[in-house]
N, C-alpha and C positions, 0 to 999 in steps of 0.2 A: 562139620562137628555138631551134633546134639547138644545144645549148652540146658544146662539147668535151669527151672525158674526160682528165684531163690525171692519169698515174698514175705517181708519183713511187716508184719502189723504194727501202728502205730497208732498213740492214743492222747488226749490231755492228760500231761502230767506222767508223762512218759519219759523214764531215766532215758539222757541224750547217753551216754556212752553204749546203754545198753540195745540201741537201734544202730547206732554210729560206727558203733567199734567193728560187729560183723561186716556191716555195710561196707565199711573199708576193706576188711580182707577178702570179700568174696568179690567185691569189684575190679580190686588191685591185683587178683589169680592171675596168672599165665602159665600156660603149656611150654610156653617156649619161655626161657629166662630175658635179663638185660631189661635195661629200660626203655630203648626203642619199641621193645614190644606192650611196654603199655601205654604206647601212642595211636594202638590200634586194638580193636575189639576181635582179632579173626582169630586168638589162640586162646581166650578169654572164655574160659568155660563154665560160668554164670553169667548169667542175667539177673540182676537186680531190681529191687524195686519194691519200693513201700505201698502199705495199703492201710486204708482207714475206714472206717462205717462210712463217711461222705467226703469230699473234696474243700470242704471247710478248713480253715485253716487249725493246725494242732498248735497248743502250748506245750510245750515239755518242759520239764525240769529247767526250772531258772529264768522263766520266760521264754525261749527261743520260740520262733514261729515256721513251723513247719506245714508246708502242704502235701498231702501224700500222692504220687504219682497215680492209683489206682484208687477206686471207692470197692464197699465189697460187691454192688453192682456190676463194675464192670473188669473188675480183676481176673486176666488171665488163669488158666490151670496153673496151679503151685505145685512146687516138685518138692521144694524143701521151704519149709513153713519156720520162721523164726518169730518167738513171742518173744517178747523184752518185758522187761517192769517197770516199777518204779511207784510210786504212792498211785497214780490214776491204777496200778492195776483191782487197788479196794473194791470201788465202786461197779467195776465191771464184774466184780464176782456175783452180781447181780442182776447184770445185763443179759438178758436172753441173744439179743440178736446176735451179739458179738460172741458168745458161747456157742453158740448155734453154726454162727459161719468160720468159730476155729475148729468145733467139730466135723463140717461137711468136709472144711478145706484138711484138713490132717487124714481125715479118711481116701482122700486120691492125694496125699503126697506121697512122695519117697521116703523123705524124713521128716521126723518133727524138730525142732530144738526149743530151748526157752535160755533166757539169760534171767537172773535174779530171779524178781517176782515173777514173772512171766509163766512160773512154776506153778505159781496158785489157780490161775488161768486153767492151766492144762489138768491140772487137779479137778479145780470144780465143772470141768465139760468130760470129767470121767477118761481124760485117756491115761491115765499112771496107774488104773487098776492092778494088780499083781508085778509092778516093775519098784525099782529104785530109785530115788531122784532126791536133788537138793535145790536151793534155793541160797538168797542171800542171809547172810550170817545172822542175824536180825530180826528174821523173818520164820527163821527153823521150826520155832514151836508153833506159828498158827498152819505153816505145812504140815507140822505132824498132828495139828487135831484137826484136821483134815483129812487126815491118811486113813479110810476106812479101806483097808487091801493092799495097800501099797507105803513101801520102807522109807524113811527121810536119811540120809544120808548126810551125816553133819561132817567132815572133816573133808570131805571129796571137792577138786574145784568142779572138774566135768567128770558126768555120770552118763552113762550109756548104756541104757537099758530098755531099747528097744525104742525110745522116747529118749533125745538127748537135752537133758538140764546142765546148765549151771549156775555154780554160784554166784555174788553178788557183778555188777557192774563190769570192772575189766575184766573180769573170769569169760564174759562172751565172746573175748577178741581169744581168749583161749578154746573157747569152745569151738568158733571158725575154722580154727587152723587143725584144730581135730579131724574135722569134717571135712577139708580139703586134704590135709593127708592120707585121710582113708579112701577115699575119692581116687585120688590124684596122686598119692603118693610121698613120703617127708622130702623127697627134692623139691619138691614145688611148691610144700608148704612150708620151708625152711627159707626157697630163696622170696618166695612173696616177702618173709619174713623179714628177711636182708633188706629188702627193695623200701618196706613203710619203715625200716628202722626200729622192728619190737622185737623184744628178746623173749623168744621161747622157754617156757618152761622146761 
């Protein structure tokens, strides 16, 4: 089986649910249902795995200390590229390098998505030109003076418009299952569902 690279960028001051929550449901995927199968990786159809500008340790939201599995150096091909938010995403609207390598990396994925902020990100590296997208509740108005080409979507949790956003924090673990259902099908993303114990929208 082809499993997907599924590569979660991560940053200082990066909301933990909104790296955490996908991280969980694309890990915890299975082909085959039960929970003996996710004792094993052979029906598991992502690969997970965060990445950071360097292998330095991250703060996220609340203090937690995280290290990211890959640097952008030497991060695998990304098939499906997840940006999260959180207040660290401000300062990056400013960052070349990281605009730079969410641009190359989106350009050879399959898909994009974003959680909360993560929106603004994909905004200022130009990929939501002519699409619709949202962002956290919060946040709506500096997405849409931002929006030169592209619609903000205030009431939406996940929006799919060729570029997948959502809204704020737990809306990502909604937006996962989106992604896996369409992938894979609502059996598999209903019983992952059963398996972490979250209730589908």
């Amino acid at each position: 089986m082809e499993k997907w690279n599924v590569g979660i960028l991560i940053f200082d001051a990066v909301e933990v649910l909104d790296f955490a929550g996908p991280f969980e449901v694309f890990s915890r995927t299975r082909l085959e249902s039960g929970v003996e199968a996710r004792r094993s990786e052979e029906s598991a159809p992502f690969e997970v795995f965060t990445v950071a500008r360097t292998r330095d340790p991250i703060f996220a939201t609340g203090g937690l200390q995280v290290v990211a599995r890959h640097s952008f150096a030497d991060a695998p091909p990304i098939d499906l590229l997840v940006v999260p938010g959180g207040f660290g995403t401000r300062p990056l609207l400013n960052d070349t390098e990281t605009l730079d390598w969410i641009r190359r990396t989106a350009a050879a994925a399959r898909k994009v998505t974003s959680v909360c902020t993560g929106s603004l990100l994909l905004a200022k590296a130009g990929l939501l030109e002519g699409k619709r997208a949202t962002t956290h509740w919060a946040a709506l108005d500096l997405l849409e003076s931002m929006a030169a080409g592209f619609e903000v979507e205030r009431s939406e949790r996940v929006v799919d418009d060729g570029v997948i956003t959502s809204a704020g924090v737990a809306s990502g673990m909604d937006m996962a299952f989106y992604v896996v259902e369409q992938l894979f099908g609502k059996p598999v993303a209903d019983e992952t569902a059963k398996y972490i114990e979250y209730r589908r929208l």
